[in-house]
C-alpha atoms as one frame of an Amber mdcrd trajectory, in Angstrom:
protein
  58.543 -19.245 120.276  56.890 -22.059 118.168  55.543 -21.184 114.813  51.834
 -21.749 114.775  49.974 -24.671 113.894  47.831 -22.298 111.612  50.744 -20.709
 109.753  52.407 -23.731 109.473  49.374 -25.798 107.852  48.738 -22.695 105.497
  52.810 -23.317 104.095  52.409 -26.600 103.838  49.328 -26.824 102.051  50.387
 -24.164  99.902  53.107 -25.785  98.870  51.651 -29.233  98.719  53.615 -30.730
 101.563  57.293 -30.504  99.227  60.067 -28.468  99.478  59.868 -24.713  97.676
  62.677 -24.889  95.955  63.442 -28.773  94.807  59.799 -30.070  94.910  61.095
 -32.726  97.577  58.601 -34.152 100.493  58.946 -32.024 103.322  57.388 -30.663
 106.310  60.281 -28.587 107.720  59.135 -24.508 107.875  62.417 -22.213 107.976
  62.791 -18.844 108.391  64.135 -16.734 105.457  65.201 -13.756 107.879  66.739
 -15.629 110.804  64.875 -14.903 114.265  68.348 -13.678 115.370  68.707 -11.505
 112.932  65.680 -10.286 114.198  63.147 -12.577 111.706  59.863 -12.927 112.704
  56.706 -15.639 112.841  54.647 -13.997 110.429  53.862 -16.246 107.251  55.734
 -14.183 104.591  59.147 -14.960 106.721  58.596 -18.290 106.735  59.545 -20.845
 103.789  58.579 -24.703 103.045  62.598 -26.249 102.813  63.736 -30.053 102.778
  67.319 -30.312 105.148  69.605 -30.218 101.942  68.408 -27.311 100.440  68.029
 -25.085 103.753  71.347 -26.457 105.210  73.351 -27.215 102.299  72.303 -25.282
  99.818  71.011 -22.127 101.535  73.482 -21.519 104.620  76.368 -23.831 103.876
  76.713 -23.250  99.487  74.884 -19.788  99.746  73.064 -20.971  96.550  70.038
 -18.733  97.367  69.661 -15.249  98.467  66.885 -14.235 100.670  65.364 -12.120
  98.155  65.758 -15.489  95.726  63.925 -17.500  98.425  60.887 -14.736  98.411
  60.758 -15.437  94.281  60.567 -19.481  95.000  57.919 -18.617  97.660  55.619
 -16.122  95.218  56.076 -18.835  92.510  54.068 -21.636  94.740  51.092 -19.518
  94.021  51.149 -19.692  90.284  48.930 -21.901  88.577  51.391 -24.370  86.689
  53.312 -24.157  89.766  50.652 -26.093  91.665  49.467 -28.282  89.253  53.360
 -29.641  89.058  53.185 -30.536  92.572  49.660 -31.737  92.182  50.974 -34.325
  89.940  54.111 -35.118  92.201  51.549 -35.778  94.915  49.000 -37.857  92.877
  51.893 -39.898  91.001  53.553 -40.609  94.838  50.101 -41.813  96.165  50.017
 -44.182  92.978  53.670 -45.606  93.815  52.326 -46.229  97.258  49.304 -48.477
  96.151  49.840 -52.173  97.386  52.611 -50.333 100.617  49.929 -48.360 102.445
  46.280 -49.248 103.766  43.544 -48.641 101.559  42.391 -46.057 104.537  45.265
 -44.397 103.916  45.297 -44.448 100.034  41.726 -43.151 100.268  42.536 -40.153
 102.689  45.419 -39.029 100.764  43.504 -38.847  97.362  40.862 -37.102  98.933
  43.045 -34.470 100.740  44.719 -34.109  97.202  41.101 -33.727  95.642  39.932
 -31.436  98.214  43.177 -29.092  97.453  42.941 -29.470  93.615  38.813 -28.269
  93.271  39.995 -25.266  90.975  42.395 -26.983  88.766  40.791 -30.200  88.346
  38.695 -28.876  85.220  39.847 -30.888  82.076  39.923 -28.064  79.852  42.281
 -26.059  82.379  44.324 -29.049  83.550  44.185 -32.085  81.684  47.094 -34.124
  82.987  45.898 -33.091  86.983  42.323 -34.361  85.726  43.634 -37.570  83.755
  45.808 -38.036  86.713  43.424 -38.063  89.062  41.169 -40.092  87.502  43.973
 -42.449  86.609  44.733 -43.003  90.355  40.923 -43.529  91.393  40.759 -46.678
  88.555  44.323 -47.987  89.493  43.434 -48.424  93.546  39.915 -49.677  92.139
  41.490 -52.377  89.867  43.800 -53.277  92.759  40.835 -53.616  95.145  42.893
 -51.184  97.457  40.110 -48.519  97.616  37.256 -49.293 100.158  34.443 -51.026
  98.113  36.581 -51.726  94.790  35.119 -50.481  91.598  32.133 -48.959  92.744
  34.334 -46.522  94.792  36.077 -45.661  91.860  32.601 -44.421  89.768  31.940
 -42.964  93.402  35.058 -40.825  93.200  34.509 -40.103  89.820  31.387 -38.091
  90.094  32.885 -36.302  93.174  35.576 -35.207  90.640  33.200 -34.077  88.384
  30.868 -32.121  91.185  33.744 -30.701  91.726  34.432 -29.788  88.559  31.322
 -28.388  87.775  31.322 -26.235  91.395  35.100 -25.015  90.438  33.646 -22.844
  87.274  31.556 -20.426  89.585  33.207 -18.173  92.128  32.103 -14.787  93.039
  31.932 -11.825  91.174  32.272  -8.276  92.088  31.985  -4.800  90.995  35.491
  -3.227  91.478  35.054   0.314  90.269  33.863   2.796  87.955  35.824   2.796
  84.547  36.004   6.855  84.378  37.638   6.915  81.116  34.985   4.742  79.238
  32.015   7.739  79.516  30.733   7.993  75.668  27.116   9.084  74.031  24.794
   6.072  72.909  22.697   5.596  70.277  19.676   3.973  72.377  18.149   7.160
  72.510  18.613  11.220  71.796  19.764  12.066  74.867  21.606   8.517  76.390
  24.981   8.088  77.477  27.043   4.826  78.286  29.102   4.269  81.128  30.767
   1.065  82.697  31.266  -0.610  85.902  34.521  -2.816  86.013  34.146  -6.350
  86.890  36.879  -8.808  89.344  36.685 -11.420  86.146  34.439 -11.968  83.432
  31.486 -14.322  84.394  30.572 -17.580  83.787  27.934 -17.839  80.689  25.773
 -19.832  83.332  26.295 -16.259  86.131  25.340 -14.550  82.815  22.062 -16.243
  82.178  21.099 -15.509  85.746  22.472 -12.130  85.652  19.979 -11.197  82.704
  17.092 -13.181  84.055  17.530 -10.721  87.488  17.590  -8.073  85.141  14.281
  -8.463  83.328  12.415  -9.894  86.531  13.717  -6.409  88.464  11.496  -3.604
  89.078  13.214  -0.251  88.679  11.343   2.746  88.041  14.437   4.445  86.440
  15.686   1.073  84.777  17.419   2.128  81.260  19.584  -0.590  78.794  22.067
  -2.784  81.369  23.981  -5.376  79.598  27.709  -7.303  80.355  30.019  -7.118
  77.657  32.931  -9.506  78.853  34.720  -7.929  82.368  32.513  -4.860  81.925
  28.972  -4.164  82.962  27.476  -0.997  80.383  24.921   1.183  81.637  22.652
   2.974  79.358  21.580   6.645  81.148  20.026   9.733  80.235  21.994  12.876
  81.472  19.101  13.808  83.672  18.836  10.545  85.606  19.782   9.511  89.138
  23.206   7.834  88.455  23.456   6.515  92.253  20.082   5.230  91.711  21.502
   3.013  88.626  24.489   1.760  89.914  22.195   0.591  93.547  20.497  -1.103
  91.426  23.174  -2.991  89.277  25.020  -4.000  92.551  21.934  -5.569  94.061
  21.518  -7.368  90.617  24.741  -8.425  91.119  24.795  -9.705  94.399  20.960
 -11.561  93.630  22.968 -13.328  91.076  25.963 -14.664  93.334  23.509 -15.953
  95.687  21.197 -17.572  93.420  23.922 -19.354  91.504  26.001 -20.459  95.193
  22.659 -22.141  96.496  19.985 -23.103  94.000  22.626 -23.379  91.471  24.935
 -25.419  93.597  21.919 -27.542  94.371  21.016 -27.863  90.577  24.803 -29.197
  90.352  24.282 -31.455  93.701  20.960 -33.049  91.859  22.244 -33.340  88.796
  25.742 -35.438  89.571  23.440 -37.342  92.238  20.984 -38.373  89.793  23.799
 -39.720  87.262  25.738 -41.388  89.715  23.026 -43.120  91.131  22.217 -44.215
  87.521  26.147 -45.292  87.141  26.109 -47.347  90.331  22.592 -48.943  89.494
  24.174 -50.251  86.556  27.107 -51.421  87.799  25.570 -53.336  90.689  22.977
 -54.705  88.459  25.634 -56.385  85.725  27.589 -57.333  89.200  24.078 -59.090
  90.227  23.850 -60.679  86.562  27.523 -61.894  87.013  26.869 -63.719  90.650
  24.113 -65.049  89.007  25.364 -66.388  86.323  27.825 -68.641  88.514  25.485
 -71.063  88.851  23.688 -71.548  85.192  23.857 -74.956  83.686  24.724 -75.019
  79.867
C-alpha cells in the first residue's frame, strides 16, 4: 500500500526536503519498523532517508537503531534544527542562480519563505534572516528574479510582513494555577488567584488585552492584570468565581480576534504603505536615470 501523498508532503516539509540524519537532498520516505515486520503507514513510522544512509548505513552497517532513528526524527522539530536546514536550502538555491530559470529561482525562495514565517525574525534568527535577504539581492543583481531590483524591495517587505505577522500567534488559558491562591492587599477582604497562560503575550496582545479590559462591562469586575505567562485575578471571597473567570476568557478570546484581523490589517497597511513608498522611489531615480541618457553637457 502506497504511503500517502499527505503524510509524505508533511515529512518532507518537515524536514525541509533533506535527509534526517545527514542533512542530504532527499525525497525518499522509509519505514523505521519494516511493513514486514509488521510497520505501519502512520507518520511516526515513517522517516525522511537519502539511499546511503537507509541502505548503507541503517540496514547494511547497522549504524542506527530504530529507537536512534525516532531521536533524529524528534530532533527535526527543534528550532536550531530547522533553521540549519533553512540555511542548507537558501545557500543551495543561491548556488543554483545563473543554472535554473528565474521561475524556478523565484518559486523555490518563496516555498522556503513560506516555510520559514516563524523563524525569519532577525532577533530570533539572524543568519536565516540575513540569508534570506542575501539571496533576494543576489538573484536581483543578477537580473535572475522576475522584474530585477524592484522584485528584490518587493520580496523584502514580504519578509518583513512576515516578520511582523510571525510575533502574534494565539494565546490560551490552559488552567487554573491551584497552588498560587494568596490574600491581596487591594482590599480587606480580596484574594488573588491565577489563570495559567500557553506563552506569555506579545506587548502589542497586551495593549489590546488591557484596552478589552477597561472597555468591558462586568458588574462583578474586580483588579485583572497579566503578569508575564500568568493572568491574576483580584476577588472577594464572596464573589461568583465562575462569573470572573467567563469573563477573563471572553477577554481573552476578544483579544485574539482583534489582533488576527484588524491587527493583521494594521500590519497589511502599514508594510503596503512603505513599500509603495520604496518602489516609488526606486522607479522614480530609474525614470531620472533613462532620462538622463539623453542630456547634452
Amino acid at each position: 500500500m502506497a504511503i500517502p501523498k499527505s503524510v509524505r508532503d508533511i515529512l518532507l516539509v518537515e524536514a525541509k526536503h533533506r535527509c534526517t540524519i545527514c542533512s542530504e537532498k532527499c525525497f525518499e520516505i522509509h519505514h523505521i519498523i519494516e511493513q514486514a515486520d509488521g510497520g505501519t503507514d502512520e507518520e511516526d513510522n515513517l522517516i525522511v532517508l537519502c539511499p546511503n544512509c537507509h541502505q548503507h548505513r541503517y540496514h547494511r552497517s547497522g549504524e542506527f537503531t530504530r529507537d536512534q532513528l525516532r531521536i533524529y526524527k524528534t530532533k527535526l522539530k527543534e528550532s536550531n534544527e530547522i533553521e540549519r536546514r533553512l540555511l542548507l536550502n537558501l545557500e543551495d538555491i543561491r548556488s543554483h542562480i545563473g543554472e535554473l530559470s528565474s521561475q524556478e529561482l523565484e518559486q523555490q525562495l518563496k516555498t522556503e519563505l513560506s516555510e520559514a514565517i516563524t523563524l525569519i525574525t532577525p532577533e530570533r534568527s539572524p543568519n536565516v534572516h540575513q540569508t534570506i535577504v542575501g539571496t533576494a539581492t543576489d538573484l536581483a543583481n543578477r537580473g535572475d528574479l522576475l522584474g530585477g531590483a524592484r522584485k528584490a524591495i518587493e520580496v523584502q517587505f514580504e519578509v518583513e510582513r512576515q516578520q511582523a505577522k510571525a510575533q502574534f500567534t494565539r494565546t490560551e488559558i490552559e488552567r487554573i494555577d491551584d497552588d498560587a491562591y494568596r490574600k491581596s492587599d487591594e482590599f480587606p477582604a480580596a484574594y488573588k488567584f491565577e489563570l495559567v497562560l500557553n506563552q506569555i503575550p506579545h506587548r502589542d496582545w497586551l495593549e489590546v488585552f488591557n484596552e478589552m479590559y477597561r472597555r468591558n462591562w462586568y458588574n462583578m469586575k474586580r483588579e485583572t492584570r497579566i503578569v508575564r505567562d500568568r493572568i491574576q485575578i483580584i476577588v472577594a471571597d464572596s464573589d461568583n468565581l465562575q462569573g470572573h473567570v467567563d469573563f477573563t476568557k471572553g477577554l481573552v478570546e476578544q483579544t485574539n480576534d482583534f489582533v488576527f484581523t484588524q491587527g493583521f490589517a494594521a500590519i497589511d497597511r502599514k508594510i503596503n504603505a512603505a513599500k509603495a513608498h520604496a518602489l516609488g522611489e526606486y522607479d522614480a531615480i530609474q525614470s531620472l536615470k533613462e532620462r538622463t541618457k539623453n542630456l547634452k553637457l
